[in-house]
C-alpha positions as CSV (number, residue, x, y, z in Angstrom):
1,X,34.4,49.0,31.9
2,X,34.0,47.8,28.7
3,X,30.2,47.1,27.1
4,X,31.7,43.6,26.6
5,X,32.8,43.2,30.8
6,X,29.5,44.6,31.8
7,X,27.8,41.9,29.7
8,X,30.3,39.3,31.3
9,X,29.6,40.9,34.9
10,X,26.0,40.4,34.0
11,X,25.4,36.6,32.9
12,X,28.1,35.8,35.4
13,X,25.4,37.2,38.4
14,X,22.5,35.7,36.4
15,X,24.3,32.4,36.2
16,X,25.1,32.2,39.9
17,X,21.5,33.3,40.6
18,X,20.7,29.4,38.7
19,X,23.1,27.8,40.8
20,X,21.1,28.9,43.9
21,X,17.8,27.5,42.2
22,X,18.4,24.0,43.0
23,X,17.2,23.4,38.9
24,X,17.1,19.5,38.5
25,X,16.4,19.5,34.3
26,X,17.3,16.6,32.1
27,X,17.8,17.2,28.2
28,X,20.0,14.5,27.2
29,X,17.9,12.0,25.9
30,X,15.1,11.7,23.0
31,X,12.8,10.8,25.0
32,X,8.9,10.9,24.9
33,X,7.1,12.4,27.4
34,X,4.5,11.2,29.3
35,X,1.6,13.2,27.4
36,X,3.1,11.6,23.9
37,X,3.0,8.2,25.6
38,X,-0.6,8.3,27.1
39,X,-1.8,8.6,23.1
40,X,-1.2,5.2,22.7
41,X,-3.2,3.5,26.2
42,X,-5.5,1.9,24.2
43,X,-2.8,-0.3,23.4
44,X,-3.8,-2.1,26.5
45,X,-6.6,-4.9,26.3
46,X,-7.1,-3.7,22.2
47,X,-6.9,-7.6,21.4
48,X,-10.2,-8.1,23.6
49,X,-8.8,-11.9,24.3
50,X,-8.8,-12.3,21.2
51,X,-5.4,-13.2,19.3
52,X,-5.7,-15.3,16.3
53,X,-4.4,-13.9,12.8
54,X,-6.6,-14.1,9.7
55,X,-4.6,-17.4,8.6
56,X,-5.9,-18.9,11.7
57,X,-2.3,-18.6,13.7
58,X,-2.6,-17.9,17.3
59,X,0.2,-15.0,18.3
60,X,0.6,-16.7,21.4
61,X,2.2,-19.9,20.4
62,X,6.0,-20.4,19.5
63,X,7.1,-19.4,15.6
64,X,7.5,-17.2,13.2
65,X,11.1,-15.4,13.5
66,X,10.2,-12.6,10.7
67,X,6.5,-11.4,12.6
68,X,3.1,-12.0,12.0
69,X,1.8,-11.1,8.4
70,X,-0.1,-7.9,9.3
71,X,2.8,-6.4,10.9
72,X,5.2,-6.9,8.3
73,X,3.1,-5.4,5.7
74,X,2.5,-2.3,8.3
75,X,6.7,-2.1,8.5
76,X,6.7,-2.1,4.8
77,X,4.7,0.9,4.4
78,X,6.6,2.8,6.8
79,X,9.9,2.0,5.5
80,X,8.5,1.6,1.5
81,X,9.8,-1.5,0.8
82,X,7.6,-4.7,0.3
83,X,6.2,-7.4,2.6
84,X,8.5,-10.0,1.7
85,X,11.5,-7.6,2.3
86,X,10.6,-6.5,6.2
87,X,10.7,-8.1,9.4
88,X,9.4,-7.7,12.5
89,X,11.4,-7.4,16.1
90,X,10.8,-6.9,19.7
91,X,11.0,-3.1,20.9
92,X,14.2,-2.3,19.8
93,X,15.8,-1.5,16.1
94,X,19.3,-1.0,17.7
95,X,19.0,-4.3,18.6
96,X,18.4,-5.7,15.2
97,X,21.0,-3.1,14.4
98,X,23.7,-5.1,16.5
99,X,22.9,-8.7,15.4
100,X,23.0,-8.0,11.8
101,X,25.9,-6.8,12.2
102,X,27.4,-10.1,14.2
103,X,26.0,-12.1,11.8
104,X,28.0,-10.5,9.0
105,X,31.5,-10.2,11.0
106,X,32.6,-13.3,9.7
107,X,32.4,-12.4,6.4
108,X,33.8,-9.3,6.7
109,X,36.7,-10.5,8.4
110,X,39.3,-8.6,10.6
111,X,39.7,-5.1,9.8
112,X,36.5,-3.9,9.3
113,X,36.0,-0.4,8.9
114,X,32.7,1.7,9.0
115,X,31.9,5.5,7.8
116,X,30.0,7.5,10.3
117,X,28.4,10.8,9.1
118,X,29.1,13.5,11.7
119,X,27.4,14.4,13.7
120,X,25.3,11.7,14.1
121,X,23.9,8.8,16.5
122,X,26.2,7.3,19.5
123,X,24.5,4.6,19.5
124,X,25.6,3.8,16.2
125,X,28.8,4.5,17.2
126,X,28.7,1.8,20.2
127,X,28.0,-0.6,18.2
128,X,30.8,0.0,15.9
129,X,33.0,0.1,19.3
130,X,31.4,-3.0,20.5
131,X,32.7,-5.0,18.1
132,X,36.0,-3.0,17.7
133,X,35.0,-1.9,14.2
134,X,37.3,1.2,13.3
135,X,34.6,4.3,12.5
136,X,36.4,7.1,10.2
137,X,34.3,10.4,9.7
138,X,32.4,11.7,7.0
139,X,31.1,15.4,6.9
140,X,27.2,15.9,6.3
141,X,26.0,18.5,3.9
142,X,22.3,19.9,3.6
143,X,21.4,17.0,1.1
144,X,22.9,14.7,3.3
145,X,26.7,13.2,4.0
146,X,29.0,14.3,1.5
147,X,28.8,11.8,-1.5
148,X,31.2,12.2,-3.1
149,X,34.0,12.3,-0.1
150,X,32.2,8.9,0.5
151,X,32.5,7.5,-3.0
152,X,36.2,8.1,-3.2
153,X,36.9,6.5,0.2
154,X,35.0,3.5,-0.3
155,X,36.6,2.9,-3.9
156,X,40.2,3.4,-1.6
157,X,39.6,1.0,1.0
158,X,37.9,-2.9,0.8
159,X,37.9,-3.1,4.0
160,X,34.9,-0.1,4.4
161,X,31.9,-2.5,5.2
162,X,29.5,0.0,6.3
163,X,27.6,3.7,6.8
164,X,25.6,4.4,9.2
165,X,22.5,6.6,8.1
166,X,19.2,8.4,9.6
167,X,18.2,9.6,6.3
168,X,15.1,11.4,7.8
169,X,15.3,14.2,10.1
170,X,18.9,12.9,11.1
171,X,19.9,12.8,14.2
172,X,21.0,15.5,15.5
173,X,20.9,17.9,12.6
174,X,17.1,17.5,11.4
175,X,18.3,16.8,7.9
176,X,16.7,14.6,5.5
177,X,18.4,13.2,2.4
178,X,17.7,14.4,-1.0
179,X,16.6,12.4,-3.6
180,X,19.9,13.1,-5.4
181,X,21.8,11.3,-2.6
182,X,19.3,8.4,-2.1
183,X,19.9,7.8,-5.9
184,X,23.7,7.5,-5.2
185,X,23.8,5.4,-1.8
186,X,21.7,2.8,-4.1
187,X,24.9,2.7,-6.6
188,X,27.8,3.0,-3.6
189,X,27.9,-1.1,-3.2
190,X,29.2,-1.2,-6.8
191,X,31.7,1.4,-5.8
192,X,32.6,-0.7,-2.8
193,X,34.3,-3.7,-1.9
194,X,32.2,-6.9,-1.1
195,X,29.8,-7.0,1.9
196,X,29.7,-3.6,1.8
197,X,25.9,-2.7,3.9
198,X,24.1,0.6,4.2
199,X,22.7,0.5,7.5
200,X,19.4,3.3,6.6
201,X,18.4,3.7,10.2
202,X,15.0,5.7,9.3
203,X,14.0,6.5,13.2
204,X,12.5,9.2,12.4
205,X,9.9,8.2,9.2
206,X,6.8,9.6,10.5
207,X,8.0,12.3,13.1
208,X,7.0,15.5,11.4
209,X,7.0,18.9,12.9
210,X,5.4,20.1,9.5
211,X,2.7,19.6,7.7
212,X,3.4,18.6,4.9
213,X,6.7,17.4,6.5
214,X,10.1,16.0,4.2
215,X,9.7,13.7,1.4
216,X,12.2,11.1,1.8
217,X,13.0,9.1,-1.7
218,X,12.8,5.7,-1.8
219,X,16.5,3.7,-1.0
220,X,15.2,0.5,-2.0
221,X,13.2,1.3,-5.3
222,X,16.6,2.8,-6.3
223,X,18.8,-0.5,-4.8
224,X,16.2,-2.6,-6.7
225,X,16.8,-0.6,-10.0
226,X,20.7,-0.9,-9.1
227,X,20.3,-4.6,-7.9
228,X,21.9,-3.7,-4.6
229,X,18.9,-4.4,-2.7
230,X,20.8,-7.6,-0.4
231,X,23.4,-4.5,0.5
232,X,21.0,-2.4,2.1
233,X,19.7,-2.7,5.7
234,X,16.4,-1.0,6.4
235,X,15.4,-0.2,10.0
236,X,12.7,1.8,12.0
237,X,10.4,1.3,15.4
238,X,7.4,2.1,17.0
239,X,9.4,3.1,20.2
240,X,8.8,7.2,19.6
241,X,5.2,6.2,17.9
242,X,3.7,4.1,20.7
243,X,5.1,2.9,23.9
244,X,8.8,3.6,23.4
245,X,9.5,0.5,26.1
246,X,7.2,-1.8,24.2
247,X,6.7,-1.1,21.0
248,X,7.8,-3.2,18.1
249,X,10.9,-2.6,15.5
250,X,11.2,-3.5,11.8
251,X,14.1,-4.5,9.3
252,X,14.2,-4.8,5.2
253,X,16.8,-5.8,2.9
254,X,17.0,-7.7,0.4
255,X,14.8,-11.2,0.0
256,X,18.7,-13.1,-0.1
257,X,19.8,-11.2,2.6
258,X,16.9,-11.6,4.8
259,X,16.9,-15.3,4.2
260,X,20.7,-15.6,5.9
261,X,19.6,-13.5,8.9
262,X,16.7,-15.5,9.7
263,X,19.1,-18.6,9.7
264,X,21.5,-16.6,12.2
265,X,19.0,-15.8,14.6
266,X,17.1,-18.8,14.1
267,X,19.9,-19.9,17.0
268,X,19.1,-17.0,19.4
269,X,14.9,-16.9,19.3
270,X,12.2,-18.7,18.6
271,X,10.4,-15.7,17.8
272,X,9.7,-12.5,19.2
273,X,6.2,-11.2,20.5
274,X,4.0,-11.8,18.3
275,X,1.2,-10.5,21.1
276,X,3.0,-7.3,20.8
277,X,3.0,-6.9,16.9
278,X,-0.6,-8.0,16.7
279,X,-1.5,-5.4,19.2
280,X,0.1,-2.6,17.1
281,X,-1.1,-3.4,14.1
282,X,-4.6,-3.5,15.7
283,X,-3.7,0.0,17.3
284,X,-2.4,1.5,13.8
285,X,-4.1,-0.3,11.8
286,X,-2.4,1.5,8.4
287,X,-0.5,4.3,7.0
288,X,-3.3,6.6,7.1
289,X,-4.2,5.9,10.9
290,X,-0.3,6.4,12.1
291,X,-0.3,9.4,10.1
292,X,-3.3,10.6,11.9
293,X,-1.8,9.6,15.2
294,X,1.6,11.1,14.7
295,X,0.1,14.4,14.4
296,X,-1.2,14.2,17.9
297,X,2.7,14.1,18.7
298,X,3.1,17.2,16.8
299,X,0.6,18.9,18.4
300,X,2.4,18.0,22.0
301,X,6.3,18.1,20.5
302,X,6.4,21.7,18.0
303,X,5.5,23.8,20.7
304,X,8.8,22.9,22.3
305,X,10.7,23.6,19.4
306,X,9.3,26.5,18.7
307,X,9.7,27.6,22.2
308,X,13.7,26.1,22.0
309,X,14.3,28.1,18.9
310,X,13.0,31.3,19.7
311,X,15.1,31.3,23.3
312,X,17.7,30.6,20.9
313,X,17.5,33.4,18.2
314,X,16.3,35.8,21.1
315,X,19.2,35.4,22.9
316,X,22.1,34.3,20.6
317,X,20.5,35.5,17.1
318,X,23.4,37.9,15.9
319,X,25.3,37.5,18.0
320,X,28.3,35.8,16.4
321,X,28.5,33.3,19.0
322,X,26.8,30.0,17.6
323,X,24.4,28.5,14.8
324,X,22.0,25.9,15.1
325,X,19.6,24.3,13.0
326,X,15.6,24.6,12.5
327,X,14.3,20.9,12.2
328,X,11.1,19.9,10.7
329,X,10.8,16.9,12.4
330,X,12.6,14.5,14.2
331,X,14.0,15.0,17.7
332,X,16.9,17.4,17.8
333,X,18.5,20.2,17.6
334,X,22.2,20.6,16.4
335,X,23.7,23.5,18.3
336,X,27.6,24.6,17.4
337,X,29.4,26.7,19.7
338,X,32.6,28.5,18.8
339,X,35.4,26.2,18.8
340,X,36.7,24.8,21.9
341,X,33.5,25.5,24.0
342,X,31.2,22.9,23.6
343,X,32.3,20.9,26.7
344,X,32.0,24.1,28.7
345,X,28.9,25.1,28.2
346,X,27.8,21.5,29.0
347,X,29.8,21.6,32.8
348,X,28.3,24.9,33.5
349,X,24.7,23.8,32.5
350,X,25.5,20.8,34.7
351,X,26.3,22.7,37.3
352,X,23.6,24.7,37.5
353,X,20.9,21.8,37.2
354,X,20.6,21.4,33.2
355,X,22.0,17.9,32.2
356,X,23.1,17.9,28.4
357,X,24.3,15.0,25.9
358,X,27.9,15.2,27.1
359,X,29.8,17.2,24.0
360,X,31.5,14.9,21.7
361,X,28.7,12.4,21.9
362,X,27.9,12.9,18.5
363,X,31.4,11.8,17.1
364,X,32.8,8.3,17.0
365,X,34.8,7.4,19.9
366,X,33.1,10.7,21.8
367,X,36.1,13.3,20.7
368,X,34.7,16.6,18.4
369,X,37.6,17.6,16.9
370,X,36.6,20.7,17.1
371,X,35.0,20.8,20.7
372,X,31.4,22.5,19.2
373,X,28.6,20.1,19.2
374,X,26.0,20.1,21.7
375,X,22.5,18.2,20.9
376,X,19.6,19.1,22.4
377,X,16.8,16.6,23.1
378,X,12.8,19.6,23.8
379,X,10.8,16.3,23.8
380,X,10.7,14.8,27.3
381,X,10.6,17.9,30.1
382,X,7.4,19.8,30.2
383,X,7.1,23.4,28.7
384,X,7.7,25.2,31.7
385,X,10.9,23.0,32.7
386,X,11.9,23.3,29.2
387,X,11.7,26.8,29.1
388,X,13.7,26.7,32.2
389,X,16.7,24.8,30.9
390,X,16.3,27.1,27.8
391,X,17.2,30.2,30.1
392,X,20.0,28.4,31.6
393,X,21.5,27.1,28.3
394,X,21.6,30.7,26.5
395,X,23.1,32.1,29.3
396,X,26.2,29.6,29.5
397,X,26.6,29.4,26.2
398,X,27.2,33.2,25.9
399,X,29.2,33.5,29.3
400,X,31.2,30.7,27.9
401,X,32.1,32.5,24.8
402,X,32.8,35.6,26.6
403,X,35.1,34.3,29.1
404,X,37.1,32.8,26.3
405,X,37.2,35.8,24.4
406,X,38.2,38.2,27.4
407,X,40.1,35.5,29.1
């Protein structure tokens, strides 16, 4: 038998030894864990019955569709724009995501097309499917989606409206933009037709696994120097800072901009909770404090991904059979299998008690045209059930490989 069947013979009697384990593990979504979500308990009863702003409003009366003051000038440092550019939402940006972009259907008209840099975000992508908005793929680089692939397609077609972006620590590779490609995205409206939006989805702002963690240029002190400022769409959230299920979210664009999506959802709210925002800003109080605060999440998070990356490089390192990236912050890591095997690996982790994104997830319409992608999520499971799944994953994703290459 060859050294290659014995290895085969091997995982195979490891991986039925999992299947009698009864493992229940669940890596498929970003999620905080409970530890990261207990930091922020002093959220409750922080306003001390006490709930007027310094203007003298009272958060708990009707009004005020953009957010209180103090929260809007928080949102502004995170996302390094300016007051008068940021609003302030309920808990989630993907919400303001999906209204901004009903609001500008009509002007976009039928047609519409959006690029997706791959991989990336599905929620993104449902959106995009939601409103039956054709996605076509662009490939991401180091520095961020291939420029100038996007340039040329966006000079092709009008009907391009939109890219979606997670110019931090995207998600799922861990990339962040470099200042080279910030300065172009703030030029690509010119290139484009009209309406054209960059949708700068920046979940990941203040999620470092390093310190000092990435420097992420500024988009909108470029657009401003370009005068593109009403084409870009600034978003971020609390939800992975605080209480992911009631936190608050925040959107910038342009002054002209801002001032036509206040008038569309001035028909849908009133406002949104202005308790909420006060209590945050109360909580986090400033750039420094959140800093300080997000480090306690690093403190509970790295540990994972350190312990995810080593299983990986002890395992798989050299071995030919996959790559995967080393993040310094966000979420994720970006795993790619040989091709053909990604959806594999993921029903044979399944099977044995691991739950995984499902492969293709990270492509528009769920189809990897290749079949290699598989994201996976350290945050939520302890380190012990982590380190579980870990064990698990390794071994499929090399019995996979084998039985493919031995047939």
């Amino acid at each position: 038998m060859s050294n290659a069947n014995e290895r085969q013979a091997e995982l195979q009697a490891q991986y039925d030894r999992y299947l009698e384990a009864d493992l229940k593990l669940d890596l498929t979504r970003g999620k905080p864990s409970t530890e990261q979500l207990d930091l922020s308990n002093e959220l409750d009863g922080i306003l001390g019955g006490f709930y007027m702003l310094q203007d003298g409003t009272d958060v708990r009366n009707y009004g005020g569709i953009l957010g209180i003051p103090e929260a809007r000038k928080l949102g502004s440092e995170i996302l390094e724009c300016r007051p008068e550019q940021t609003m302030v939402g309920g808990n989630s940006s993907l919400n303001l995501m999906y209204t901004f972009i009903d609001h500008k259907l009509t002007e976009w008209g039928e047609g519409a097309k959006f690029l997706c840099p791959v991989p990336g975000y599905d929620r993104h992508f449902a959106i995009c499917a939601h409103f039956d908005i054709e996605m076509l793929t662009v490939p991401m680089t180091d520095d961020g989606p291939d420029m100038a692939v996007i340039e040329e397609m966006v000079t092709a077609d009008p009907n391009i409206k939109g890219i979606w972006c997670v110019p931090k620590y995207s998600n799922p590779t861990g990339h962040t933009y470099s200042k080279e490609t910030v300065q172009a995205f703030a030029g690509l409206p010119r290139k484009a037709g009209p309406g054209f939006c960059i949708f700068w989805d920046n979940a990941y702002a203040v999620h470092d696994l390093e310190e000092p963690g990435d420097t992420l240029h500024s988009l909108m002190t470029e657009a401003e120097k370009a005068g593109t400022q009403d084409s870009v769409v600034m978003l971020a959230s609390t939800s992975k800072v605080t209480f992911a299920g009631a936190g608050i979210s925040f959107l910038a664009t342009g002054e002209n901009s801002l001032k036509g999506y206040e008038k569309f959802l001035s028909s849908q709210v009133i406002g949104f909770d202005k308790v909420n925002q006060l209590r945050h800003v109360r909580f986090l109080e400033d750039m420094d404090k959140v800093r300080a605060h997000m480090a306690k999440h690093r403190d509970l998070i790295k540990p994972k991904f350190d312990m995810v990356l080593n299983k990986l490089e002890t395992a798989l390192g050299g071995k030919d059979i996959a790559t995967w990236t080393s993040p310094r912050g966000g979420y994720f890591i970006s795993l790619d299998t040989k091709p053909g095997l990604a959806t594999g690996i993921v029903e044979l982790a399944a099977n044995a008690g691991v739950k995984l994104t499902p492969a293709g997830a990270t492509f528009p319409y769920g189809k990897d045209p290749e079949n290699t992608n598989i994201r996976i999520a350290p945050t939520y499971p302890s380190l012990s059930e982590l380190e579980k799944a870990m064990d698990v994953f390794v071994t499929c994703v090399e019995l996979a490989t084998l039985n493919a290459e031995l047939g």
